[in-house]
C-alpha positions as a Python dict, from the first residue, in 0.01 Angstrom:
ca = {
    (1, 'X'): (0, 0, 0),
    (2, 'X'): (225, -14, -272),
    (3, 'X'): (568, 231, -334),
    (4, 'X'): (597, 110, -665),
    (5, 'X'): (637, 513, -860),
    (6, 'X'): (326, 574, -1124),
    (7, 'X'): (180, 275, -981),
    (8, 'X'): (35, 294, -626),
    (9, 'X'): (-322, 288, -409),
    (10, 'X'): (-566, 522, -486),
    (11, 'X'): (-735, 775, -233),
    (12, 'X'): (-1045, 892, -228),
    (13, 'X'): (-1254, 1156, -32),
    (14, 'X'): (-1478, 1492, -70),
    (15, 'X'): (-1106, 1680, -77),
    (16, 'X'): (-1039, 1501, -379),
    (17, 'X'): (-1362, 1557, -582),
    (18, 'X'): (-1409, 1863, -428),
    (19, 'X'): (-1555, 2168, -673),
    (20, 'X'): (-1269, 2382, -598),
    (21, 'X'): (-1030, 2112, -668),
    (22, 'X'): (-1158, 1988, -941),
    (23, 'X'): (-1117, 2361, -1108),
    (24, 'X'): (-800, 2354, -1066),
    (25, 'X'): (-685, 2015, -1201),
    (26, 'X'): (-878, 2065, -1497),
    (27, 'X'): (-711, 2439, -1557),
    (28, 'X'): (-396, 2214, -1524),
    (29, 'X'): (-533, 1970, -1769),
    (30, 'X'): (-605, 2220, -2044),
    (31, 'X'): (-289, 2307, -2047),
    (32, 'X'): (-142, 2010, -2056),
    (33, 'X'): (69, 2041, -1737),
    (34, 'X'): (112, 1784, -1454),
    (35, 'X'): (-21, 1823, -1113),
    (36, 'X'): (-93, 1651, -819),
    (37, 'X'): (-132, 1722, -461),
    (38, 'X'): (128, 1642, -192),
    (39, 'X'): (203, 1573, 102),
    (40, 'X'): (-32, 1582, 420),
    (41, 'X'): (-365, 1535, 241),
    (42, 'X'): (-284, 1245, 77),
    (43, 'X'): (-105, 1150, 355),
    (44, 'X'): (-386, 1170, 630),
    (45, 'X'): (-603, 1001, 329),
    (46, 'X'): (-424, 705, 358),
    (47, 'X'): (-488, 638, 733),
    (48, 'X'): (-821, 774, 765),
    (49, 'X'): (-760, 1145, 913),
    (50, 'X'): (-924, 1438, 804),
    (51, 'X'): (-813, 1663, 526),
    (52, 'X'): (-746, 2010, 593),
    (53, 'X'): (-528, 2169, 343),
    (54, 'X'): (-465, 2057, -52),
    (55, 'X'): (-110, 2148, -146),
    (56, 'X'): (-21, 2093, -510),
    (57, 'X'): (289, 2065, -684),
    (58, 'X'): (335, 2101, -1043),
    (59, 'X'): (587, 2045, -1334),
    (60, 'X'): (495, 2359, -1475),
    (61, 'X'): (703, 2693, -1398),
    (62, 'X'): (487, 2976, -1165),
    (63, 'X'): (463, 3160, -1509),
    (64, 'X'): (289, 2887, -1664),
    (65, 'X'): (93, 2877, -1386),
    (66, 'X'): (-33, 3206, -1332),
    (67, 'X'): (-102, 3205, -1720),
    (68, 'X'): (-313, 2873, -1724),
    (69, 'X'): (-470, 2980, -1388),
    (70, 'X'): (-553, 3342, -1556),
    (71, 'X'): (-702, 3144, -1863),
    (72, 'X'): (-992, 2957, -1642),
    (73, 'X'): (-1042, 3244, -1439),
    (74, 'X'): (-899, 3157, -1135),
    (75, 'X'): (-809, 3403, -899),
    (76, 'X'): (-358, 3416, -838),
    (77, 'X'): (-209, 3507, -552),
    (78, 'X'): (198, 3521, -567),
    (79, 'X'): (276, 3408, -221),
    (80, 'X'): (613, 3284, -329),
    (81, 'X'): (748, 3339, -650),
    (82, 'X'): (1108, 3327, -530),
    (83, 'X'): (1041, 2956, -398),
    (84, 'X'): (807, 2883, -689),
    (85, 'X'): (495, 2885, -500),
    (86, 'X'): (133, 3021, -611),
    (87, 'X'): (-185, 3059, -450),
    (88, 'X'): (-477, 2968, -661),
    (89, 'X'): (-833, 3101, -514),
    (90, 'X'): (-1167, 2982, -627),
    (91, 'X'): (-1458, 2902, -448),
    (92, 'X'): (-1358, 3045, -157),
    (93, 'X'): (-1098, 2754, -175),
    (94, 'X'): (-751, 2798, -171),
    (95, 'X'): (-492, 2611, -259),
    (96, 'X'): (-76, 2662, -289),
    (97, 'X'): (45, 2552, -612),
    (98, 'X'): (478, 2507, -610),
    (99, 'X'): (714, 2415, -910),
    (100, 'X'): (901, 2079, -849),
    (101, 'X'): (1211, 2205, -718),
    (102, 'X'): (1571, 2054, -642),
    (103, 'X'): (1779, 2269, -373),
    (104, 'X'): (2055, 2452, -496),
    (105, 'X'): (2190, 2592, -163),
    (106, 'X'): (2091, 2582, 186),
    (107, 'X'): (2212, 2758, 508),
    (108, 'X'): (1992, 2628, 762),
    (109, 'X'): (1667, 2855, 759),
    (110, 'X'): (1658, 2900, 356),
    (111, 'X'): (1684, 2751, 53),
    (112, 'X'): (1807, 2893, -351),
    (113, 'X'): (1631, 2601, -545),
    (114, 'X'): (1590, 2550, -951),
    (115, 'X'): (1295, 2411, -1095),
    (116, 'X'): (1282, 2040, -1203),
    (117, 'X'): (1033, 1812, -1368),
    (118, 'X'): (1165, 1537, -1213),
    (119, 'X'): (901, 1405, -932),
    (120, 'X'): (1182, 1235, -775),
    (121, 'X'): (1439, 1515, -705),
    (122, 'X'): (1128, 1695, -558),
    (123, 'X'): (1040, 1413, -326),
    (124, 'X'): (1427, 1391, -231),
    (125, 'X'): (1448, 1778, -145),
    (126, 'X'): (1178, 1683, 156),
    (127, 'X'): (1206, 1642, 503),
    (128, 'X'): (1057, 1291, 581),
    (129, 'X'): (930, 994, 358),
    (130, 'X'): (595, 1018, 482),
    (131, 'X'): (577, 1340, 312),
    (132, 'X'): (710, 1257, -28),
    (133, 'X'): (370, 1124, -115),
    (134, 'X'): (160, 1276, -450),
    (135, 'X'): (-156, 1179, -583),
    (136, 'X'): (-303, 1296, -914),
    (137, 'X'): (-672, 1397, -1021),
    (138, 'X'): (-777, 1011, -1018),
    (139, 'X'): (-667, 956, -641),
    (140, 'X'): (-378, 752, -768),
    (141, 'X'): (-59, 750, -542),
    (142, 'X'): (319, 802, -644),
    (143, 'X'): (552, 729, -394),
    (144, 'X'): (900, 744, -522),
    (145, 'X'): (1111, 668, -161),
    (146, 'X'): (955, 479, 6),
    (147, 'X'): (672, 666, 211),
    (148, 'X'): (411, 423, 186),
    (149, 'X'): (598, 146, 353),
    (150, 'X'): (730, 402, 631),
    (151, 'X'): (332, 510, 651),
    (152, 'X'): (235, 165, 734),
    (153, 'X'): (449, 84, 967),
    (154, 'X'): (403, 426, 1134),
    (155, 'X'): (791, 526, 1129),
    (156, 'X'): (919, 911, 1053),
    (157, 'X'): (1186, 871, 885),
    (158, 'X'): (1397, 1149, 732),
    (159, 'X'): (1485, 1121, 382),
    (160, 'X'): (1797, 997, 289),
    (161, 'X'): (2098, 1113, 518),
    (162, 'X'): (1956, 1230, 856),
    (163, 'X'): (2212, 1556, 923),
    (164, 'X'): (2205, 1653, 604),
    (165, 'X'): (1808, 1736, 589),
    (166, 'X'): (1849, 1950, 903),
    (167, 'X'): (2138, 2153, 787),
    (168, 'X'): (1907, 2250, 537),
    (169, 'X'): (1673, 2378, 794),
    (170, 'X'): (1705, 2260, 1175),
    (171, 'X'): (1319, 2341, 1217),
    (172, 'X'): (1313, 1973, 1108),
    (173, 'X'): (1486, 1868, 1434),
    (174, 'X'): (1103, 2025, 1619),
    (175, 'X'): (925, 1857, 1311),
    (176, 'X'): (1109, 1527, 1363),
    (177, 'X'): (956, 1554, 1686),
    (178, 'X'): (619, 1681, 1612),
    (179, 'X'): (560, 1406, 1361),
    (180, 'X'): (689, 1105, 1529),
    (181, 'X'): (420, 1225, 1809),
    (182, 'X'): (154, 1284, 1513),
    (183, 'X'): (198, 1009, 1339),
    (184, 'X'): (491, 733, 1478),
    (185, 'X'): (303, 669, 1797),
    (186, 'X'): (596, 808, 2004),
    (187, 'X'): (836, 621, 1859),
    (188, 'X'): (1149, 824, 1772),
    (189, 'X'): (1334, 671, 1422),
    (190, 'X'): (1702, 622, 1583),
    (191, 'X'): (1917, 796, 1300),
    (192, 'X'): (1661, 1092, 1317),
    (193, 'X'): (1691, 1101, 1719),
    (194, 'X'): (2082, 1091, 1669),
    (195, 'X'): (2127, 1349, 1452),
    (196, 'X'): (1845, 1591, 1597),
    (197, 'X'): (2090, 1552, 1970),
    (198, 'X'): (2400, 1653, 1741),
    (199, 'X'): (2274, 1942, 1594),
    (200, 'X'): (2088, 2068, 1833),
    (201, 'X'): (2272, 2400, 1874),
    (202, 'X'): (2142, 2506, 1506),
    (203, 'X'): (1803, 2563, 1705),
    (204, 'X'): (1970, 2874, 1808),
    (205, 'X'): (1935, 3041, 1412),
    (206, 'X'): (1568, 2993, 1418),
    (207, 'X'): (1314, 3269, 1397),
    (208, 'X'): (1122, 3246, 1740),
    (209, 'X'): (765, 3255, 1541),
    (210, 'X'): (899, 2946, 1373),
    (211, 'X'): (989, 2761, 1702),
    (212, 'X'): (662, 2806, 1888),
    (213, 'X'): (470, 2726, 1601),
    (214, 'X'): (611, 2402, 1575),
    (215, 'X'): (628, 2343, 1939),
    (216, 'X'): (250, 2395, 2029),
    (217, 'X'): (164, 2166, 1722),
    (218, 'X'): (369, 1923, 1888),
    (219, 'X'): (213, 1926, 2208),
    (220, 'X'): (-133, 1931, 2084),
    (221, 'X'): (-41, 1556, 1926),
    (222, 'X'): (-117, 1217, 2090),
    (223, 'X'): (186, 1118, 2161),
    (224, 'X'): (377, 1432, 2283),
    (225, 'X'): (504, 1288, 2598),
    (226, 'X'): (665, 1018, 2439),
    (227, 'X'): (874, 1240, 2282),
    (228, 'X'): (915, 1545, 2495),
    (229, 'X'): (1094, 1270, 2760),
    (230, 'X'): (1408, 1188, 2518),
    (231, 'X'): (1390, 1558, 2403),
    (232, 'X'): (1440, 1665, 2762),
    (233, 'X'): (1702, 1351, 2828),
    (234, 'X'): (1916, 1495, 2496),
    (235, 'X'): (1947, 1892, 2583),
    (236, 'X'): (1687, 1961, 2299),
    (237, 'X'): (1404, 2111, 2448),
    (238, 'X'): (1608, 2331, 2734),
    (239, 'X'): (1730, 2485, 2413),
    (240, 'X'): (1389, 2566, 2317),
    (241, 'X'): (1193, 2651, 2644),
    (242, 'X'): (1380, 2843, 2889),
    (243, 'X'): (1358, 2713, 3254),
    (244, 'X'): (1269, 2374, 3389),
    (245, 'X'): (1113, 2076, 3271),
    (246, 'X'): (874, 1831, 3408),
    (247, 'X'): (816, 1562, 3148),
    (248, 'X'): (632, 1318, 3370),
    (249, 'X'): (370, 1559, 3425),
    (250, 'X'): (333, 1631, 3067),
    (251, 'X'): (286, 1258, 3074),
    (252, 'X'): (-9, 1242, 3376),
    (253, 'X'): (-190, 1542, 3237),
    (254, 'X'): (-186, 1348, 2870),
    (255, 'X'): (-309, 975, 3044),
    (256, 'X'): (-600, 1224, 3257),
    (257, 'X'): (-664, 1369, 2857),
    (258, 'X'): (-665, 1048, 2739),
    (259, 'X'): (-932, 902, 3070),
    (260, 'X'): (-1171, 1187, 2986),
    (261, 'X'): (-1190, 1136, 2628),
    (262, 'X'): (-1067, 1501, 2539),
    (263, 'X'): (-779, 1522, 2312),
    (264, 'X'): (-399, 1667, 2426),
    (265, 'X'): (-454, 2091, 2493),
    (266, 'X'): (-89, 2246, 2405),
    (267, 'X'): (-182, 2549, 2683),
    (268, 'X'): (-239, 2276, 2948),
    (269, 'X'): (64, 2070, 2791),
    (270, 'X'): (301, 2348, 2800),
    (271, 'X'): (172, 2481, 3155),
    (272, 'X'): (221, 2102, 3251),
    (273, 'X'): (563, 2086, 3170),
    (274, 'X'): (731, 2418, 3202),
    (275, 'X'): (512, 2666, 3433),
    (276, 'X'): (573, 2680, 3793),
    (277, 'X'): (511, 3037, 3848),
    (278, 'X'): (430, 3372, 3654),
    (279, 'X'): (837, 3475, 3595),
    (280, 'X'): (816, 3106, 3414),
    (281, 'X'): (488, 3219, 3209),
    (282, 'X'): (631, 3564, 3055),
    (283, 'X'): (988, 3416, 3008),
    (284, 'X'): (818, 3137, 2782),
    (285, 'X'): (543, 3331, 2655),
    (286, 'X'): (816, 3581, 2450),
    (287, 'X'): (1032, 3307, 2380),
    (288, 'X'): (749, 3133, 2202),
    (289, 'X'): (575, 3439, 2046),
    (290, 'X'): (280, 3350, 2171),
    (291, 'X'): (-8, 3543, 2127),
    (292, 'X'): (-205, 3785, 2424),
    (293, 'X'): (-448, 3523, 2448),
    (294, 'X'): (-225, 3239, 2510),
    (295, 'X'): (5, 3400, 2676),
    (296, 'X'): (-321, 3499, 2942),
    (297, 'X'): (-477, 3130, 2896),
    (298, 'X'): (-90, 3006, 2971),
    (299, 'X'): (-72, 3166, 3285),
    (300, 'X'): (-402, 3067, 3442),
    (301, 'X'): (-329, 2706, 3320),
    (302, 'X'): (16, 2774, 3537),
    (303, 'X'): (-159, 2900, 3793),
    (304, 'X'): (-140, 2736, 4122),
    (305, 'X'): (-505, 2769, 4244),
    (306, 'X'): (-650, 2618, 4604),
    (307, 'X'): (-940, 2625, 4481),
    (308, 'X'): (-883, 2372, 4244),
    (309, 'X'): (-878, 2076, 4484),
    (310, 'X'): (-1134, 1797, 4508),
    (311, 'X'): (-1141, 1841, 4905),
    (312, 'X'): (-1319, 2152, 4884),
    (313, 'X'): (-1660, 2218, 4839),
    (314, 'X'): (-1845, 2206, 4558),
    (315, 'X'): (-1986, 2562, 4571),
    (316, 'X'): (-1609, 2706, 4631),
    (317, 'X'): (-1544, 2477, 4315),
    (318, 'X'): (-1848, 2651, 4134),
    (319, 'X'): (-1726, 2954, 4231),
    (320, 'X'): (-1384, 2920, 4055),
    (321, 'X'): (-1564, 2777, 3784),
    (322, 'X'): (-1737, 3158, 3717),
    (323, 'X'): (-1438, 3312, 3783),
    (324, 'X'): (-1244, 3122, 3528),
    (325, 'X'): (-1472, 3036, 3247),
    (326, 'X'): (-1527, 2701, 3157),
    (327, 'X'): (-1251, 2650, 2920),
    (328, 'X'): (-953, 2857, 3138),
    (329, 'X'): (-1135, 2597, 3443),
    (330, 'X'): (-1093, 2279, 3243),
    (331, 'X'): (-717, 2338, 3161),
    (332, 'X'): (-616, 2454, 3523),
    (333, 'X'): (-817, 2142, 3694),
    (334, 'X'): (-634, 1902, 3450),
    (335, 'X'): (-269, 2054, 3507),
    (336, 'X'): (-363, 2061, 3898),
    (337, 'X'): (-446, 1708, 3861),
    (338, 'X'): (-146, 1634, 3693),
    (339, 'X'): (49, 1843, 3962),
    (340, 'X'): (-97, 1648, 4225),
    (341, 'X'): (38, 1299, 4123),
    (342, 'X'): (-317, 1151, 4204),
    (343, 'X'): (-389, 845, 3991),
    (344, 'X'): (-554, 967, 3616),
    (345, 'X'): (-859, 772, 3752),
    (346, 'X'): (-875, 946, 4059),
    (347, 'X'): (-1246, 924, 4093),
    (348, 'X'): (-1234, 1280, 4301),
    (349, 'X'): (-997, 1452, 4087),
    (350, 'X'): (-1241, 1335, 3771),
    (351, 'X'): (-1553, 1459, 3908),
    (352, 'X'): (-1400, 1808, 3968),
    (353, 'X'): (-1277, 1795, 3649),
    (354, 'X'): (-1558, 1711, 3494),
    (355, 'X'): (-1780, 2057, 3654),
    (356, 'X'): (-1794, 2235, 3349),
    (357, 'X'): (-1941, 1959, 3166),
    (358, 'X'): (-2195, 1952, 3389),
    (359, 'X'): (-2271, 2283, 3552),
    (360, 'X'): (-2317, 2606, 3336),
    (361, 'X'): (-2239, 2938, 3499),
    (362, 'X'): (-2506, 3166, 3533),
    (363, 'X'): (-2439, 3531, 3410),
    (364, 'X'): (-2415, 3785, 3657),
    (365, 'X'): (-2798, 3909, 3710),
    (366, 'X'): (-2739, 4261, 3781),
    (367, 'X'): (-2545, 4533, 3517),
    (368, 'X'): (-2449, 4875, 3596),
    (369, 'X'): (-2767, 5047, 3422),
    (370, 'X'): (-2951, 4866, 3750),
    (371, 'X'): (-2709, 5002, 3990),
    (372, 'X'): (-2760, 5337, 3858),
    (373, 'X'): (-3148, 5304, 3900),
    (374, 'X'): (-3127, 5288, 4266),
    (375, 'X'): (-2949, 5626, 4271),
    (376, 'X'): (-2617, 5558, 4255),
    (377, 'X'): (-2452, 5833, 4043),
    (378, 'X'): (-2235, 5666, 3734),
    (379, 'X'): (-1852, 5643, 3817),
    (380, 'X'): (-1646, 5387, 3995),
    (381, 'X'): (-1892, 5364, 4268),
    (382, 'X'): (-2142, 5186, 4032),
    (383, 'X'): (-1813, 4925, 4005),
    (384, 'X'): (-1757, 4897, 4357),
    (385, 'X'): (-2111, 4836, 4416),
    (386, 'X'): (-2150, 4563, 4171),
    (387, 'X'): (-1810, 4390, 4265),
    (388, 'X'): (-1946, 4371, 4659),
    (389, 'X'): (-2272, 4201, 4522),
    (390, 'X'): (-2119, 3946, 4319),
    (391, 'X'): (-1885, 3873, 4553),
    (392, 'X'): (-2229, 3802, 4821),
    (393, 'X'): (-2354, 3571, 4534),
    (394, 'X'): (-2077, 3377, 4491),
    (395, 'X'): (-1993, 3289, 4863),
    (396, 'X'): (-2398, 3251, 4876),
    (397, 'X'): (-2341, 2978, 4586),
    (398, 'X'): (-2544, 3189, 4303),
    (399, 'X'): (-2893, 3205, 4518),
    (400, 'X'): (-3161, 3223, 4222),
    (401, 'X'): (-3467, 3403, 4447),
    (402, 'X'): (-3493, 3758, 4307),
    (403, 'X'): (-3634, 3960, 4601),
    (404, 'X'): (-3339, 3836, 4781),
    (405, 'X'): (-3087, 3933, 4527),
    (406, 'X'): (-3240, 4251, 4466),
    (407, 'X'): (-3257, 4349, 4852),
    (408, 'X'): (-2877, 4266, 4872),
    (409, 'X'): (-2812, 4511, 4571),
    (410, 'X'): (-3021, 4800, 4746),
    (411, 'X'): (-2820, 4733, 5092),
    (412, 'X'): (-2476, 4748, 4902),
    (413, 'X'): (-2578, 5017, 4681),
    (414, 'X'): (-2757, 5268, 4994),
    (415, 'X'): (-2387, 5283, 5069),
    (416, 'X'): (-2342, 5496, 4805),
    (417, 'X'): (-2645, 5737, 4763),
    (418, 'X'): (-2639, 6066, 4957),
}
């Protein structure tokens, strides 16, 4: 890798020669305007990691380029005039086009900014160096501070003076964070760690959306424990999670992950580390914004389950394995694991937490339509009768004979018929 700007590697990939893509650089081309994309896709290009989004930035005003995007037929999308961002759709594809910017004032959470054609004062307006990377239509890199040598050696480092780039937005402090876990390995740049401890309080002015975003990207990276320890040690993380923290179980349930071959799960994390008891689960669940679903998958994660224990048998472990769902089950055995202190190669521990790979559920063989066929008349005594049966099938361990199922549904539903 070289930094040298105008003059670096060159990246390759489907991304970059994509039809969608390739659209839009040449509606950029026509009209003799400069483009490149930014940021994480030539970023993860560089070390091998798949390519989600294509960001673009341009020197051309949005005016120019909702003209030269109108002129190839491109469908435009303002998303942003204000910030000099527009979304270009084709294909299917989309992809956010901004203006090469400079900021003009900052308070925080937003920024005024002017448009520049300098590549430069762009890259110097962003958080760290490992983001200041462009590449053009050819795959060709510009790097003008220094991201390339940061990328190597796996460092996130911010750009330029540390305080300054979070008082333009303290979300960086979380992103600091999020990255170094993402991409450093763990390893926390010390100006950045500093300076994210110092102005720590500015968490406070951040949109909750914003914060729980951020955080549950963070825990869903490799290295989240590493960093979640000196973000507990420096008051950063009370600030963001109300209630306790218990980074070394963050750390177990990431090493049991890791020993499975399954990759970090930010429900499990966050149950791992914050979630004793429901109180804990709501308190965090509207501090984060989380959705219903999380905020339901959170709390059986949290939950503190006896079934879950290797001791017991395997049908009572089957039978919290229907109850659950595979998924919900996978989470809560790993944060039980992790609970438990047992090694991450706890060969008991593993095979329980291994069940769903192994063992499908069956699907409940009676519905209400056959409850109603024996004569029971439809209401809640059609539920009551089928939650009596299924609860016989599960302490039975799901018996598969069918004149022995079917007797046990007539018994509980004569019960019921006058």
């Amino acid at each position: 890798m070289s930094d040298a700007v105008g003059k670096g590697p060159r990246v390759s990939g489907e991304w970059l020669t994509s039809k969608p893509l390739a659209k839009v650089f040449a509606a950029f081309q026509a009209a003799n305007s400069e483009v490149r994309a930014v940021g994480g896709a030539v970023r993860n290009s560089l070390i091998g990691r798949p390519v989600i989004d294509v960001d673009l930035a341009t020197t051309a005003t949005p005016d120019a380029v909702i003209r030269l995007a109108n002129d190839a037929g491109l469908k435009v999308v303002p998303t942003g005039l204000d910030h000099g961002t527009v979304t270009l759709v084709t294909d299917r594809a989309s992809f956010e086009v901004t203006t090469l910017r400079r900021d003009v004032e900052t308070d925080g959470r937003h920024a005024v900014v002017a448009f520049t054609t300098s590549w430069e004062e762009d890259a110097r307006r962003r958080d760290f160096t490992i983001n200041a990377l462009y590449c053009d239509a050819n795959g060709t890199v510009y790097a003008p501070i220094g991201g390339l040598a940061d990328l190597r050696r796996r460092r996130v480092r911010f750009i330029g003076d540390a305080e300054a780039r979070i008082r333009e937005d303290y979300l960086r402090i979380l992103r600091f964070f999020r990255f170094s876990a993402e991409y450093g390995n763990g390893h926390l740049d010390a100006e950045g760690l500093r300076a994210s401890i110092a102005l720590k309080e500015g968490l406070s002015r951040l949109a909750a959306e914003r914060i729980g975003s951020e955080l549950m990207k963070l825990l869903a990276a490799p290295c989240a424990a590493e960093v979640v320890k000196p973000m507990h040690q420096g008051g950063i993380f009370g600030l963001v999670v109300p209630g306790r923290a218990d980074p070394d179980c963050l750390a177990r349930l990431q090493a049991i992950e890791a020993g499975l071959g399954q990759p970090p799960d930010a429900i499990a994390g966050l149950a791992a580390l914050a979630i004793s008891g429901p109180a804990e689960t709501s308190a965090i669940a509207e501090r984060l914004r989380l959705s219903n679903a999380e905020a339901a998958a959170l709390e059986t994660a949290g939950d503190v389950n006896p079934d879950l224990d290797p001791a017991l048998s395997d049908a009572t472990a089957r039978a919290a394995l229907y109850r659950l769902g595979q998924d919900a089950f996978r989470r809560a055995v790993r944060v039980a694991w992790a609970r438990s202190k047992a090694s991450p190669t706890d060969n008991a521990w593993r095979r329980l937490a291994l069940l769903a790979d192994r063992w499908c559920p069956p699907t409940m063989p009676f519905t209400g339509g056959d409850v109603v066929a024996l004569g029971v008349p439809p209401g809640p005594a059609v539920g009551r009768v089928l939650k009596a049966f299924e609860a016989w099938w599960l302490a039975k361990d799901f018996p598969v004979d069918r004149a022995e199922r079917r007797r046990k549904l007539e018994d509980f539903a004569r019960k019921f018929v006058d």
